[in-house]
C-alpha positions in Angstrom: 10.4 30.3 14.9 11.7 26.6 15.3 13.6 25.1 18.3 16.6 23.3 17.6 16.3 20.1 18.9 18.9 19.4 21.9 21.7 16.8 20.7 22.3 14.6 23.6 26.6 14.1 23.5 26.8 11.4 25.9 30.2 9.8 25.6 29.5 6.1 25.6 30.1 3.4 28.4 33.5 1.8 28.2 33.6 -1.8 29.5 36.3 -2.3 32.8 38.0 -5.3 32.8 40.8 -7.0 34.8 40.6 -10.7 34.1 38.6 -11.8 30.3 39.0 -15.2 28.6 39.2 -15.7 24.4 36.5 -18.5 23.2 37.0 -20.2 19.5 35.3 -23.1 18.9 35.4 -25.2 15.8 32.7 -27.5 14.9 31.6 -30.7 13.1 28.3 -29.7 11.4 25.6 -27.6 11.6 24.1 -28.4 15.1 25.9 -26.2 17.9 26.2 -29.1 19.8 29.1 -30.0 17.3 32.1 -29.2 19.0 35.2 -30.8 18.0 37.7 -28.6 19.0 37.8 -25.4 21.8 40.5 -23.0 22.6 40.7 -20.7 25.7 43.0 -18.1 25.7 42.8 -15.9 29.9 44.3 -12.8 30.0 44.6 -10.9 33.2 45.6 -6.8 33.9 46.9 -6.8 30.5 48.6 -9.9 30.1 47.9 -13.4 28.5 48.3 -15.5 31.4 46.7 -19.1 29.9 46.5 -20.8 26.7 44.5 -23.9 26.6 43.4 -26.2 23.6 41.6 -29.8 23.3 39.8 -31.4 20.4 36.4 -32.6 21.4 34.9 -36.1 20.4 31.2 -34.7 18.6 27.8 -36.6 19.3 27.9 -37.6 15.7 30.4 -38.9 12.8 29.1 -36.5 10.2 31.8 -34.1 9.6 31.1 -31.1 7.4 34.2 -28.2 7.9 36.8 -30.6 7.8 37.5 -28.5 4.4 37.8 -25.6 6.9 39.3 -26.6 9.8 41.2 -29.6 8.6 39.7 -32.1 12.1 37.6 -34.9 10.7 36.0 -37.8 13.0 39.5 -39.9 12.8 41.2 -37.1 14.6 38.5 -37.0 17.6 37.0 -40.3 18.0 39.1 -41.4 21.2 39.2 -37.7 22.0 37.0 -36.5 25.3 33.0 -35.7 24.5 32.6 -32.0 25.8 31.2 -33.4 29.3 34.9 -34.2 30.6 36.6 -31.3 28.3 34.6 -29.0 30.5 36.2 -30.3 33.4 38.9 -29.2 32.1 38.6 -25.8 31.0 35.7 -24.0 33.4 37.9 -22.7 35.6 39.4 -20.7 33.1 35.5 -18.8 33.6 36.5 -18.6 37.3 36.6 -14.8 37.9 36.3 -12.9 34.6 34.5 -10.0 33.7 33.8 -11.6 30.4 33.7 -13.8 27.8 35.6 -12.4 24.0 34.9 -14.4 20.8 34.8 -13.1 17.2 31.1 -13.4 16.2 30.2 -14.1 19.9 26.8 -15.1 19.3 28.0 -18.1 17.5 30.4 -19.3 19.9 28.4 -18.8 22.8 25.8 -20.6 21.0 28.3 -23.7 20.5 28.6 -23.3 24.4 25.5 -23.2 25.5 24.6 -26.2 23.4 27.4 -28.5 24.4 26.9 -27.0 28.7 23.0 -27.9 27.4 23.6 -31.4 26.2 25.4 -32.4 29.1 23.2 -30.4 31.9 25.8 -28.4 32.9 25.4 -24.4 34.0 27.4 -22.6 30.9 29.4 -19.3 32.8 26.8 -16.5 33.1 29.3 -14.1 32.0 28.2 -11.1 29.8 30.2 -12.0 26.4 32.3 -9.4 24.3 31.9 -9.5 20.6 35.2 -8.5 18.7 33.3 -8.5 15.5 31.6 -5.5 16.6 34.4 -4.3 18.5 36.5 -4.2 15.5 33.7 -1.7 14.0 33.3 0.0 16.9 36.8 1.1 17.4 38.4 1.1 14.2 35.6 1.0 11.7 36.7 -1.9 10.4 34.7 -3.6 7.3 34.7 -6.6 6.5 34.9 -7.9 10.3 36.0 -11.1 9.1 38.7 -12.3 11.8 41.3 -12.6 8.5 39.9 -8.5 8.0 40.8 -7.6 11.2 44.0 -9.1 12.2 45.5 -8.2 9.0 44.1 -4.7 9.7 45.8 -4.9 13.0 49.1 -6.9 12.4 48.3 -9.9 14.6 49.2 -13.6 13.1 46.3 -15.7 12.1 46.4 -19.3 11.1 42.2 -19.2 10.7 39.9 -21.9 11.5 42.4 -23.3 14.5 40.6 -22.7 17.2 44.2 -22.1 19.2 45.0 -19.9 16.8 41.7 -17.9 16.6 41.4 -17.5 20.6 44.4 -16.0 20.5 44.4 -13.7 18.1 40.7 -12.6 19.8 42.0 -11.8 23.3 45.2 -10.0 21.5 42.2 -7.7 19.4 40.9 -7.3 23.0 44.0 -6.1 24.6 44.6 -3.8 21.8 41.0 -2.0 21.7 41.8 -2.0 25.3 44.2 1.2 24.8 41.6 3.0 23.5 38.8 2.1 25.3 36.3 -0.8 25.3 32.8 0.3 24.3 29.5 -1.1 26.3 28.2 -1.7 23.0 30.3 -4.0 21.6 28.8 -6.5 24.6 26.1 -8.9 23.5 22.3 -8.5 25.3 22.7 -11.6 28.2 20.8 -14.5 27.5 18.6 -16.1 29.9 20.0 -19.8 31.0 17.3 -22.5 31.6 19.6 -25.4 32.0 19.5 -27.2 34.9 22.9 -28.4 36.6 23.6 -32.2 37.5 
């Protein structure tokens, strides 16, 4: 006689959230450091309460995604390096219970690297992946962000960063009604930079 093995039906955690801000960053080259433009879209009990947007003046001239993104170094040069655009937009991180970008990893990456290169303290916000949301909720495949706003009505003009917050924090809201899986949070990421 075998035992059936007991099936453990635990429902999964479910993210609660009043306050979250949107993340898109579009950069230069390769290096994360590259940022030449950043969006931040806050939304608070439901509501989009803040939309901000700056290009960012890159530690280098090389431009690689122009073909993407359409900013080359002309468009930036007399434009803020990320040290005074930070000034700007941190306290848009003032009070949220995270951080939502599509990919996360990659934007929080950019943000680390620019916080890094400038010694400041990046937000030590957990950060909400709506790549993996996407999945998570609606099983949708391909999760690119052109996949999943068409697959959810919201308008997209792609690769500008304005655009792109926007349409993250709006995938947000929406998973929102049915709940926000735990899972869809990226593992934190230890922060060794030291703060001037």
């Amino acid at each position: 006689m075998t035992k059936k093995k007991k099936v453990n039906k635990r429902k999964p955690d479910f993210v609660q959230f009043k306050r979250f801000a949107a993340i898109d960053f579009e950069t230069a080259d390769y290096g994360r450091d590259s940022a030449c433009a950043v969006a931040v879209v806050v939304a608070e009990e439901g509501d989009i309460i803040c939309k901000e947007y700056t290009l960012i003046r890159p530690p280098r001239k090389e431009f690689i995604f122009s073909y993407l993104h359409g900013i080359t170094w002309r468009d930036v040069k007399d434009k803020p390096a990320f040290g005074e655009v930070w000034k700007k937009i941190r306290k848009q991180f003032t009070g949220i219970d995270f951080v939502a970008a599509h990919n996360a990893s990659f934007d929080r990456g950019v943000l680390h690297a620019c916080c890094g290169k400038f010694g400041i303290k990046p937000p030590a916000s957990e950060y909400l992946c709506t790549m993996k949301l996407s999945r998570r909720v609606w099983g949708i495949r391909p999760t690119k962000l052109s996949d999943v706003c068409r697959h959810l009505s919201i308008p997209l003009q792609h690769h500008d960063a304005a655009s792109d917050a926007l349409a993250c924090a709006k995938i947000v809201l929406e998973a929102s009604e049915k709940g926000i899986p735990a899972s869809a949070l990226l593992k934190k990421r230890p922060s060794n930079i030291s703060v001037l």
